[in-house]
C-alpha angles and dihedrals in degrees: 000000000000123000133223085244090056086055087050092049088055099052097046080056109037081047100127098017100070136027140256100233117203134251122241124210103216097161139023085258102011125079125175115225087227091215088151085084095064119107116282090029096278154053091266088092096072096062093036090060101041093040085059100038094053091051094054091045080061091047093237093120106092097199082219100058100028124178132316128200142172125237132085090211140059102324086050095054097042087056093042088055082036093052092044090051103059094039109255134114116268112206112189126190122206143164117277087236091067109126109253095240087074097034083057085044100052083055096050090063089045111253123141106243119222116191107206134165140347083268142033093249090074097046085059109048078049091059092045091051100053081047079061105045097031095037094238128168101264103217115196120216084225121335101081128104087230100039089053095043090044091048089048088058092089077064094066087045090053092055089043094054097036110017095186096055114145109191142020135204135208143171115229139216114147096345111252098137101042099059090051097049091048092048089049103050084037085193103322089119132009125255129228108199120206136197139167111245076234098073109014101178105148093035094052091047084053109054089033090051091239145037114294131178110264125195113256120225144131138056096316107042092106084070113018093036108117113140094221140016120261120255092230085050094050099040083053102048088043086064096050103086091187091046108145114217114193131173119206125198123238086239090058094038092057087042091050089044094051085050084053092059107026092054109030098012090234107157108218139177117232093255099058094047085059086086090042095049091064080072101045092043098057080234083125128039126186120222111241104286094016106152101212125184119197122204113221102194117191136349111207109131141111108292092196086074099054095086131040113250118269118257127260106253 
């Protein structure tokens, strides 16, 4: 498990290197974390910068060799920024099936682009073994001390920015971001916890006792869809009694994503409109008074399907 001490020690760190990003009212009692506004289009960029600049604090990153990691989506491009940055070599393994857009991507922001395997399991047993053999700083998407308590660094903005807030509200994949949220607010606010049927991880963990493979479906699997739970995740939410676990449907996630343009034009990837969806839903419902904060955690998507289609005249 991570500390709140451990979020405080990352953004001292990561100060400089990401950005605060603001807090929107979008309600009389509902604000939006607008960390779609972070670089790289996500919150990804949190953990990427303090994971390497920790490692660099502890002189294990060889400026030669760099970091690897494994993921064709957000985390890889957030190590691969991160990377560039600093001022060492990225090096990011995918699957061979990875649509060519965020493999281009992944080059824009310099890495080195590895296509490896029918599944990302192979791409990441690949990147783990040229951490191995090169000696490379070996960056997680989610399941990394620094990674979680860089990415709980946007709770300590929240209270900064709202100090009576009451609730919080998060999307999760492998759960990253939710064990460092819930080690940054250490019971100053509650967590709701959401998640697509497609892709229960955290649900499944906990009615099993302990992280399980789900099977991985629906609108949001290319960010939330991680096949199990991380230990540092699990172990987080098994020690938060008043943890909220929700499931949202695809149906309700593309309805909450299209609100989310259509009233306050935030362009938001599936995935990120799944925290937003328990409110739409009706799945949660605050209490009166209730001050909820929704993260919105990354943006890139294709903004051609925000909007339907206009009609023929």
């Amino acid at each position: 498990m991570i500390t709140r001490d451990d979020v405080l020690a990352a953004q001292h760190r990561t100060a400089g290197h990401v950005r605060r990003t603001p807090l929107l009212q979008v309600g009389a009692t509902s604000w939006v974390k607008a960390e779609f506004l972070q670089h790289t289009g996500s919150f990804k960029a949190r953990g990427a910068f303090n994971r390497q600049l920790a490692a660099a604090e502890r002189g294990e990153l060889d400026p030669a060799v760099g970091v690897v990691a494994a993921s064709g989506g957000n985390a890889g491009m957030a190590h691969a920024f991160a990377a560039r940055s600093i001022g060492v070599p990225a090096t990011v393994f995918v699957p061979e099936p990875t649509p060519a857009v965020k493999v281009d991507r992944l080059h824009a922001y310099g890495a080195d682009v590895r296509l490896v395997g029918a599944e990302y399991a192979e791409a990441y047993a690949a990147a783990v073994d040229f951490a191995d053999a090169r000696g490379a700083v070996f960056c997680h998407a989610y399941d990394q001390p620094e990674i979680a308590a860089g990415a709980g660094v946007l709770a300590e903005e929240v209270l900064a920015d709202l100090p009576d807030a009451d609730t919080v509200v998060v999307a999760v994949g492998g759960g990253g971001l939710l064990a460092g949220v819930l080690a940054a607010l250490d019971g100053r606010a509650r967590v709701v916890a959401v998640e697509p049927v497609g892709a229960p991880t955290l649900h499944a963990a906990l009615a099993a006792g302990e992280p399980v493979d789900v099977e991985v479906s629906g609108v949001a699997k290319d960010s939330l869809g991680a096949r199990r739970i991380g230990a540092i995740a699990f172990a987080a939410a098994q020690a938060t009694p008043d943890l909220v676990s929700l499931l949202v449907t695809d149906e309700e996630i593309v309805a909450a994503r299209a609100e989310l343009w259509s009233e306050a034009r935030i362009a938001s990837e599936h995935g990120a409109a799944t925290a937003w969806a328990a409110l739409t839903s009706g799945r949660f419902v605050p209490a009166p008074g209730e001050r909820v904060v929704t993260v919105v955690c990354g943006a890139n998507t294709d903004p051609a399907t925000l909007a339907p289609a206009p009609a023929e005249p």
